[in-house]
C-alpha positions in Angstrom: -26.0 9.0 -0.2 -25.2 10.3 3.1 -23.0 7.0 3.7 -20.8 8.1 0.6 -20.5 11.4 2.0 -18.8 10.9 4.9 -16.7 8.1 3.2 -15.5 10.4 0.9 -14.6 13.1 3.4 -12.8 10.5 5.2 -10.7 8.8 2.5 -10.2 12.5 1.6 -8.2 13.2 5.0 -6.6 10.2 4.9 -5.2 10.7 1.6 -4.1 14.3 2.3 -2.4 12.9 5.9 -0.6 10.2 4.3 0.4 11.8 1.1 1.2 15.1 3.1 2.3 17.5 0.6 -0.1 20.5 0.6 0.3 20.8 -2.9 -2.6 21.3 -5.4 -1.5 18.3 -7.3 -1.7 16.3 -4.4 -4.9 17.5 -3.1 -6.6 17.4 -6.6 -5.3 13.8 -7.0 -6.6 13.3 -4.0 -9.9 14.7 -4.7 -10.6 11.7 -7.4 -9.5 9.1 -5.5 -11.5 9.6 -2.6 -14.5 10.3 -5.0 -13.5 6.9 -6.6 -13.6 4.9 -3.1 -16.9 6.8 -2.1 -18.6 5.9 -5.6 -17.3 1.7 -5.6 -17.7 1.4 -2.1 -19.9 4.2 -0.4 -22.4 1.8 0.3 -20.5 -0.7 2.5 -18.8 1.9 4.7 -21.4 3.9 6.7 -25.0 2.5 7.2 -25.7 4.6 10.2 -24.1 8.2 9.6 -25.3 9.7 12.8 -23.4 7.8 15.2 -20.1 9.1 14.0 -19.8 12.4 15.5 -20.7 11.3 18.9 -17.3 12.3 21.4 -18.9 9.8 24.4 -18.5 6.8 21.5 -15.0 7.4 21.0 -13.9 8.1 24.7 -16.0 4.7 25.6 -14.3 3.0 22.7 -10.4 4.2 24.4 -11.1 4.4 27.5 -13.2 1.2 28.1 -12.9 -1.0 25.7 -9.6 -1.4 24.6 -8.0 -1.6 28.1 -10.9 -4.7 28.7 -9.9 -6.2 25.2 -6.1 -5.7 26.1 -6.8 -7.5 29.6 -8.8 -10.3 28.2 -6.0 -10.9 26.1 -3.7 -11.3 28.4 -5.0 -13.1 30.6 -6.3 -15.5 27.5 -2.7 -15.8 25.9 -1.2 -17.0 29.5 -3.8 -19.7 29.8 -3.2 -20.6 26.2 0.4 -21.1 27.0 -0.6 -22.7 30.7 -1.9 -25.5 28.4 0.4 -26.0 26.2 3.2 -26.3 29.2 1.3 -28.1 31.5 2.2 -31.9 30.9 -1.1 -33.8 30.3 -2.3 -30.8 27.8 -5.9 -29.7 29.5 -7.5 -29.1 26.9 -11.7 -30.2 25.9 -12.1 -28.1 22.1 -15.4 -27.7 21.1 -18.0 -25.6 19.4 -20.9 -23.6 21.4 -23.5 -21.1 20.9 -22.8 -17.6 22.1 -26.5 -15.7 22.2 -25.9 -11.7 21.9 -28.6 -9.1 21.4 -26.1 -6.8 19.2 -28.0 -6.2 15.9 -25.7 -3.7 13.5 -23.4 -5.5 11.5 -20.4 -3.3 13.0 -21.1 -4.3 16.6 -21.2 -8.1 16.0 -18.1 -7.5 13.2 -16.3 -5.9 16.5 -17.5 -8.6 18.9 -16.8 -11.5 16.2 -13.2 -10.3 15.8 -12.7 -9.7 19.8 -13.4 -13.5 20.6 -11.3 -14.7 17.6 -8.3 -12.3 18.3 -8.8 -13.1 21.7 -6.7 -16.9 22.0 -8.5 -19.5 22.6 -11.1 -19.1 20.9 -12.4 -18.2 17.2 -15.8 -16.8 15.6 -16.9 -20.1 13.4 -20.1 -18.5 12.2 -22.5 -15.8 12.9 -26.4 -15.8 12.6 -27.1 -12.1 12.6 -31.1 -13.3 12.3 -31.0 -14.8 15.3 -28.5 -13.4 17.0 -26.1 -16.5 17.7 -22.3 -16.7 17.3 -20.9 -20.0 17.0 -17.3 -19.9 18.5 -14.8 -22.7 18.9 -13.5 -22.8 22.3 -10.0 -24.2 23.5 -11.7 -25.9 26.4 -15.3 -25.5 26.3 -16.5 -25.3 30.1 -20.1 -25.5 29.1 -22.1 -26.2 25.9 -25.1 -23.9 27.8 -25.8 -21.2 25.8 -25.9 -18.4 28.8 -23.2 -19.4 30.6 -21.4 -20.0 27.3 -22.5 -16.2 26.2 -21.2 -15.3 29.6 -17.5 -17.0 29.7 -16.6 -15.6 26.2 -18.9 -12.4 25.4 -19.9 -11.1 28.7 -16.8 -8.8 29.0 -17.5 -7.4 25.2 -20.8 -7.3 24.5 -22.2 -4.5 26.8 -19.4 -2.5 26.3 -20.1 -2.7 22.4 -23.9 -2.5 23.1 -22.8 1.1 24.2 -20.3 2.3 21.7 -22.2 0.5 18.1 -26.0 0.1 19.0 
């Protein structure tokens, strides 16, 4: 219930922000649309309410992740483009097993979506039971699972750890 609280608070301000007319109409149309979203959906937004209003998860979130996801993406789309300039292609695709101990589905959502948006490499499959994410790898380096979880999750994960667990 809680979970369709806060969903409908939010859909609420974001309806009011982007329809921004402080009208009655507006807000009362408003008003059933975000009750609408909350009712079909409530249950797939929010699982854990009480995270939200912590301040430290949102500065952490700004201030530490997205600089480390913006410079892991650099440096990922210049080797990308290294290999496809460089003559002979060095490339060795393949598939391995990234091990991570994040457990709610937003954290592994977040850390899924890094690696793929991240080029180079792309979330195949995630086992949430046992914590495994199977990525495919431009040139995979190893097919060790540790030292595979370290080359491609060990700049995310504790810095999601942090901000979703």
């Amino acid at each position: 219930m809680t979970g369709r609280i806060v969903l409908f608070v939010f859909a609420f301000v974001v309806w009011a922000l982007l329809s921004w007319v402080p009208d009655t109409q507006h807000l009362v149309v408003g008003v059933f649309i975000a009750a609408f979203v909350a009712l079909m959906t409530g249950d797939l937004f929010v699982q854990r309410p009480h995270i939200l209003p912590n301040l430290v998860r949102y500065l952490r979130f700004c201030f530490h992740y997205v600089p480390v996801f913006v410079w892991e993406c650099l440096k990922a789309n210049f080797d990308v483009a290294y290999r496809v300039v460089h003559p002979r292609l060095p490339i060795k695709p393949g598939i391995v097993k990234v091990k991570t101990e994040l457990t709610s589905d937003v954290a592994l959502t977040f850390l899924a979506n890094s690696i793929t948006l991240t080029p180079g490499t792309m979330t195949v499959d995630i086992d949430k039971d046992q914590g495994v994410l199977y990525i495919h790898w431009i040139d995979a380096e190893t097919v060790d699972t540790a030292e595979a979880t370290k080359a491609v999750a060990g700049r995310f994960e504790p810095i999601l750890k942090k901000i979703f667990e």
